[in-house]
N, C-alpha and C positions, 0 to 999 in steps of 0.2 A: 429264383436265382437269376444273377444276369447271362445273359448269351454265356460270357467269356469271366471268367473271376480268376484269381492266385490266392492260393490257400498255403499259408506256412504250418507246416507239422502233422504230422496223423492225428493225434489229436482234434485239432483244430478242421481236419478235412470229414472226420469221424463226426463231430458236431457238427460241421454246417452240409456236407453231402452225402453223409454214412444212409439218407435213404432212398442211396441212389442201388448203393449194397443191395438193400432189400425190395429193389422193385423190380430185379431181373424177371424177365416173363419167358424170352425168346433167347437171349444168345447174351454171352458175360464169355469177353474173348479178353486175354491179358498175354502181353509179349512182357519178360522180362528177362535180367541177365544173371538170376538164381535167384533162390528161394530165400533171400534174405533181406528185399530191395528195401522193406519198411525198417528202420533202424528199433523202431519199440515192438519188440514181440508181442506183447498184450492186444496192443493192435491191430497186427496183422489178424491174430488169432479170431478178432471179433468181426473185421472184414471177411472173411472165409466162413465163419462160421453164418454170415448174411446173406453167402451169396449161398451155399448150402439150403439154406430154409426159405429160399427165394421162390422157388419151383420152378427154378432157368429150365429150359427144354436142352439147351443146346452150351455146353461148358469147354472152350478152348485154350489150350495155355502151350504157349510159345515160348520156349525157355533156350540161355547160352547150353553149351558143354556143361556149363561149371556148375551148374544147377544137380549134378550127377558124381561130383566128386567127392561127397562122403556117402556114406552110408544113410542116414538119416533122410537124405534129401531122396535116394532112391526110393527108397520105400515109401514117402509121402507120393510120388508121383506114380505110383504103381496102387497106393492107396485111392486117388481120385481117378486111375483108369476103372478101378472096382467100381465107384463108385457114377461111373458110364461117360467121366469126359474125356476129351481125347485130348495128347498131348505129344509135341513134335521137339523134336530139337534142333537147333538152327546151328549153322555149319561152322560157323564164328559166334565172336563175343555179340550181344545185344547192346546197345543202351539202355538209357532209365527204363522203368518199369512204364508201360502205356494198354491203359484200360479203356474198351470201348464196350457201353451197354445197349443192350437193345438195337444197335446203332442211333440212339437218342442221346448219349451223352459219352465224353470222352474225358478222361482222367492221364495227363500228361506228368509225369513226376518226373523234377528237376536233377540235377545232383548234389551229391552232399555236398555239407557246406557244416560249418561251425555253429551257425545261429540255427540248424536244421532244412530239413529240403523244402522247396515252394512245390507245391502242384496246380497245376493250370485244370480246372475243370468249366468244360465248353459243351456248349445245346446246340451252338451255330451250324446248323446241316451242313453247310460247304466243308466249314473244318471235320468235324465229326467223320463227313464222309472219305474226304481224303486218308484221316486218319486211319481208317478200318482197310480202305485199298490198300494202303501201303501193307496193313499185317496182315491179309490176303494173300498178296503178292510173297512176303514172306514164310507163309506159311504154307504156300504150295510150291515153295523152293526146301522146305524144313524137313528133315525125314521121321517118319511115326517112332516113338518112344520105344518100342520092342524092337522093329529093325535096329535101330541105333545102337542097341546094346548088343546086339547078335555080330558088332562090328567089333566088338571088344574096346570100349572107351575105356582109357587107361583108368584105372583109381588109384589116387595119389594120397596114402595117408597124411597123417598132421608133418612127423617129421620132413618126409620127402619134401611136401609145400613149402616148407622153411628154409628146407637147399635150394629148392628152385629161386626163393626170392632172395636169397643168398647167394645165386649165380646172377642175376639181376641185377641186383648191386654193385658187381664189378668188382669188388673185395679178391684181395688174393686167397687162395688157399689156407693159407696162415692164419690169415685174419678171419677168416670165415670160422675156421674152426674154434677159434678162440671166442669168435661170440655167439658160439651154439653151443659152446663147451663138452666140443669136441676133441679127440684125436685128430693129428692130420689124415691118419690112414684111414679113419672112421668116417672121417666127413669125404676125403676120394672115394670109397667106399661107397658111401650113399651117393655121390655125384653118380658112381657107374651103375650103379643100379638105377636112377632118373631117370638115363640116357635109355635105358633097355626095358625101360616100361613105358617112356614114351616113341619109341625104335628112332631114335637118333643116332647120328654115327658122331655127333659133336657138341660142344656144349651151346655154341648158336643155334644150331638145328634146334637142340631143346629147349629155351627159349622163343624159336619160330612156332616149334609145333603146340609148345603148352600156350602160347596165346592162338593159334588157330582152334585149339581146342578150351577157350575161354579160361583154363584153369595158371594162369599167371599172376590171378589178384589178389 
């Protein structure tokens, strides 16, 4: 492969660098902004399951807040502390997903886009290496996965998520509830319960704090 290539799709990154997956030896470190950054699940699934049977020594994963706001997503990340990699959460949102192996190769993913994401996967040591300082650097500013939760990070079911992005929106009251199909009283209702599981005293505040805490998108 060359130094520096752009690969459009998992698919497509799965075919031409998927044995990059499987030649972890020493360290397979990924900063992303939740557990969902590959749009086709099948693939993620086959990536993971590569870097699994790799026989990495050393398994890092640098994740937003929002990586933690369902259910499902905890328990996978509590599943690969079992499983001996350690894992931090960063104090804000993440960008794209950015993978570095070995420190020999780096896997940059774009953002969505319609025709699907591009990912930039590079050998070039200068790139490679800055890439890894940078999630170093982030990752000794990140705090360990079991601290973080001993801090009480809000969990915001489906509904509440759909108010938040419905305060987002800017919509009045009125109209918010009529396209959740809601009550008015039911949708003030769940606004005030929002506010009091993310301790906001306002509805900016809650929109402040749920993007400090990744969970806005």
């Amino acid at each position: 492969m060359a130094e520096s290539v752009t690969i459009h799709g998992e698919l497509e990154l799965l075919a031409r660098a998927g044995q990059m997956f499987s030649s972890v030896r020493e360290e397979f470190v990924c900063a992303a902004r939740d557990l969902d950054t590959w749009p086709r699940p099948a693939a993620r699934e086959v990536a993971r399951a590569r870097v699994r049977e790799s026989g990495a020594q050393r398994v890092r994963k640098l994740l937003s807040p929002a990586a933690l706001a369902d259910e499902g997503g905890r328990e996978h990340l509590h599943a690969l502390l079992a499983q001996g990699a350690r894992v931090r959460i960063a104090a804000g949102a993440l960008p794209h997903e950015t993978i570095v192996i070995d420190r020999r190769y780096a896997i940059l993913a774009g953002p969505d886009s319609p025709s699907g994401r591009a990912y930039t996967v590079t050998t070039e040591p200068t790139l490679v290496g800055g890439v890894y300082a940078l999630f170093d650097a982030a990752w000794a500013a990140a705090t360990d996965l079991t601290s973080f939760l001993r801090g009480e990070q809000p969990h915001l079911d489906t509904a509440s998520r759909t108010v938040l992005r419905a305060l987002g929106s800017g919509a009045t009251d009125a109209a918010a509830a009529r396209e959740l199909g809601m009550s008015l009283r039911t949708y003030r209702r769940r606004v005030a319960e929002l506010l009091d599981a993310l301790d906001a005293g306002s509805r900016f505040q809650a929109g402040v704090r749920a993007g400090e805490l990744g969970l806005s998108g």
